[in-house]
C-alpha positions, 0 to 999 in steps of 0.5 A: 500500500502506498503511503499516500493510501495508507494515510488516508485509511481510516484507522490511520486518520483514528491515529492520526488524531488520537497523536495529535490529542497526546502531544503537549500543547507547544514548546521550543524542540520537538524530534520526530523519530523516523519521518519518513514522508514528514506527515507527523513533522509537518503536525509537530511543526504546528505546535514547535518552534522547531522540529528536527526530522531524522530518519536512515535516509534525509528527509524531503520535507520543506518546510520553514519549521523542519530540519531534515536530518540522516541519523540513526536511533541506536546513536543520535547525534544530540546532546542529553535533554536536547529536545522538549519532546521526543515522538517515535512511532512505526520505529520500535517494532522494526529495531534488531530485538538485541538492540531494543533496549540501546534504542530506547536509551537514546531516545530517553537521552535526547528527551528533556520532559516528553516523550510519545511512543506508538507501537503495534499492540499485542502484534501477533507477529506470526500471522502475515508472516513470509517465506523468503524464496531467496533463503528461505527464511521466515519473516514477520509481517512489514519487518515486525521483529518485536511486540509491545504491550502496557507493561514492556514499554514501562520497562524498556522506559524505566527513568519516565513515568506514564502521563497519558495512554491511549488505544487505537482501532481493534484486530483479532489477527492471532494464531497459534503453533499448529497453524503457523506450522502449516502455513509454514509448510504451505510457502506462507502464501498469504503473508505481506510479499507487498512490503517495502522492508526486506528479508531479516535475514538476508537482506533481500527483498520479498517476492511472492510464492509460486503457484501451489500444488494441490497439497499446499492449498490443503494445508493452507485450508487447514491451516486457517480451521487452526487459526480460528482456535485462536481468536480472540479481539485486541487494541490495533495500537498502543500510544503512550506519552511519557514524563521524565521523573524529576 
């Protein structure tokens, strides 16, 4: 899905709105981690004097208020307590899981009062999930490598305490062991092949399955009967805005 699309779905206007309902009415410095098209730079940008935009690649945001900056999240190139408020979100779910915790440090370094953090909530990373047919391996859906609930955010955040937190749009997308098993064995044939991010192995990017043979669309078949042991309805996203602790 392209961005343009993906920021004009409804549950991204829900998050959109929920976002801007969380972040502190003004300040001088605001960080948007991951910028990606600037859609959040340009909100920040509304209630900030200045707003820096970094993601792995410059941002093309033009825009008076905005400096477009290449960095990285496990090593940010700003002093401690340089920004008034820190937003991160589609950042965390995508970071090595061994890297997590530096990430989290950084971000907690740079922040001088507020810091906003949205994660996907409970993401059962195994349904969507892809067969690389370069190496084979298995990939959880759009790079998804780690998942978040109330409880892990406050531990990866231990020197900030919760100001306000907020839940978005609902999902009932979970499995379970036997079902991922054989849709593991079916070639993964409905995972999420259109995603930008690459194989976490090794490095290349996602193509779709081959047609498959009768014996795969039958364990693909049983394969969704398994599923539906599982079901069960949860919040599609976490927002947490946090408050360093004086």
């Amino acid at each position: 899905m392209s961005l343009e699309k993906y920021r004009a779905s409804s549950l991204e206007q829900a998050r959109t709105e929920d976002i801007l309902r969380l972040i502190p009415s003004s300040g001088n410095i605001a960080l948007d981690m991951g910028a990606r098209d600037g859609h959040f730079s340009k909100l920040l940008a509304e209630k900030f004097n200045s707003v820096v935009a970094l993601d792995l690649e410059v941002p093309s945001i033009k825009h008076s208020r905005i400096r477009c900056v290449k960095g990285d999240v496990l090593s940010l190139n700003f002093d401690d307590a340089y920004f008034d408020f820190v937003f991160c979100a589609e950042v965390l779910e995508h970071i090595p899981p061994l890297a997590l915790k530096k990430a989290c440090l950084e971000l907690a370094r740079v922040s001088k009062d507020y810091l906003l953090i949205g994660v996907p909530y409970k993401q059962d990373i195994r349904v969507g999930r892809t067969t690389c047919y370069s190496c084979g391996g298995k990939n959880p859906p759009w790079g998804h490598v780690n998942t978040f609930d109330e409880n892990r955010l406050k531990q990866l955040f231990p020197q900030y305490g919760i100001e306000k937190i907020s839940f978005v749009g609902k999902s009932n997308a979970t499995t379970n062991l036997l079902s991922t098993f054989l849709m593991d064995l079916a070639g993964n044939p409905y995972g999420t092949y259109d995603q930008d991010e690459p194989c976490i192995h090794c490095g290349k990017k996602l193509v779709p399955p081959p047609n498959r043979t009768l014996f795969k669309k039958v364990i693909t078949k049983s394969a969704f009967y398994a599923k539906k042991l599982s079901y069960c309805t949860h919040s599609n996203w976490i927002h947490v805005l946090f408050r360093k602790i004086k």
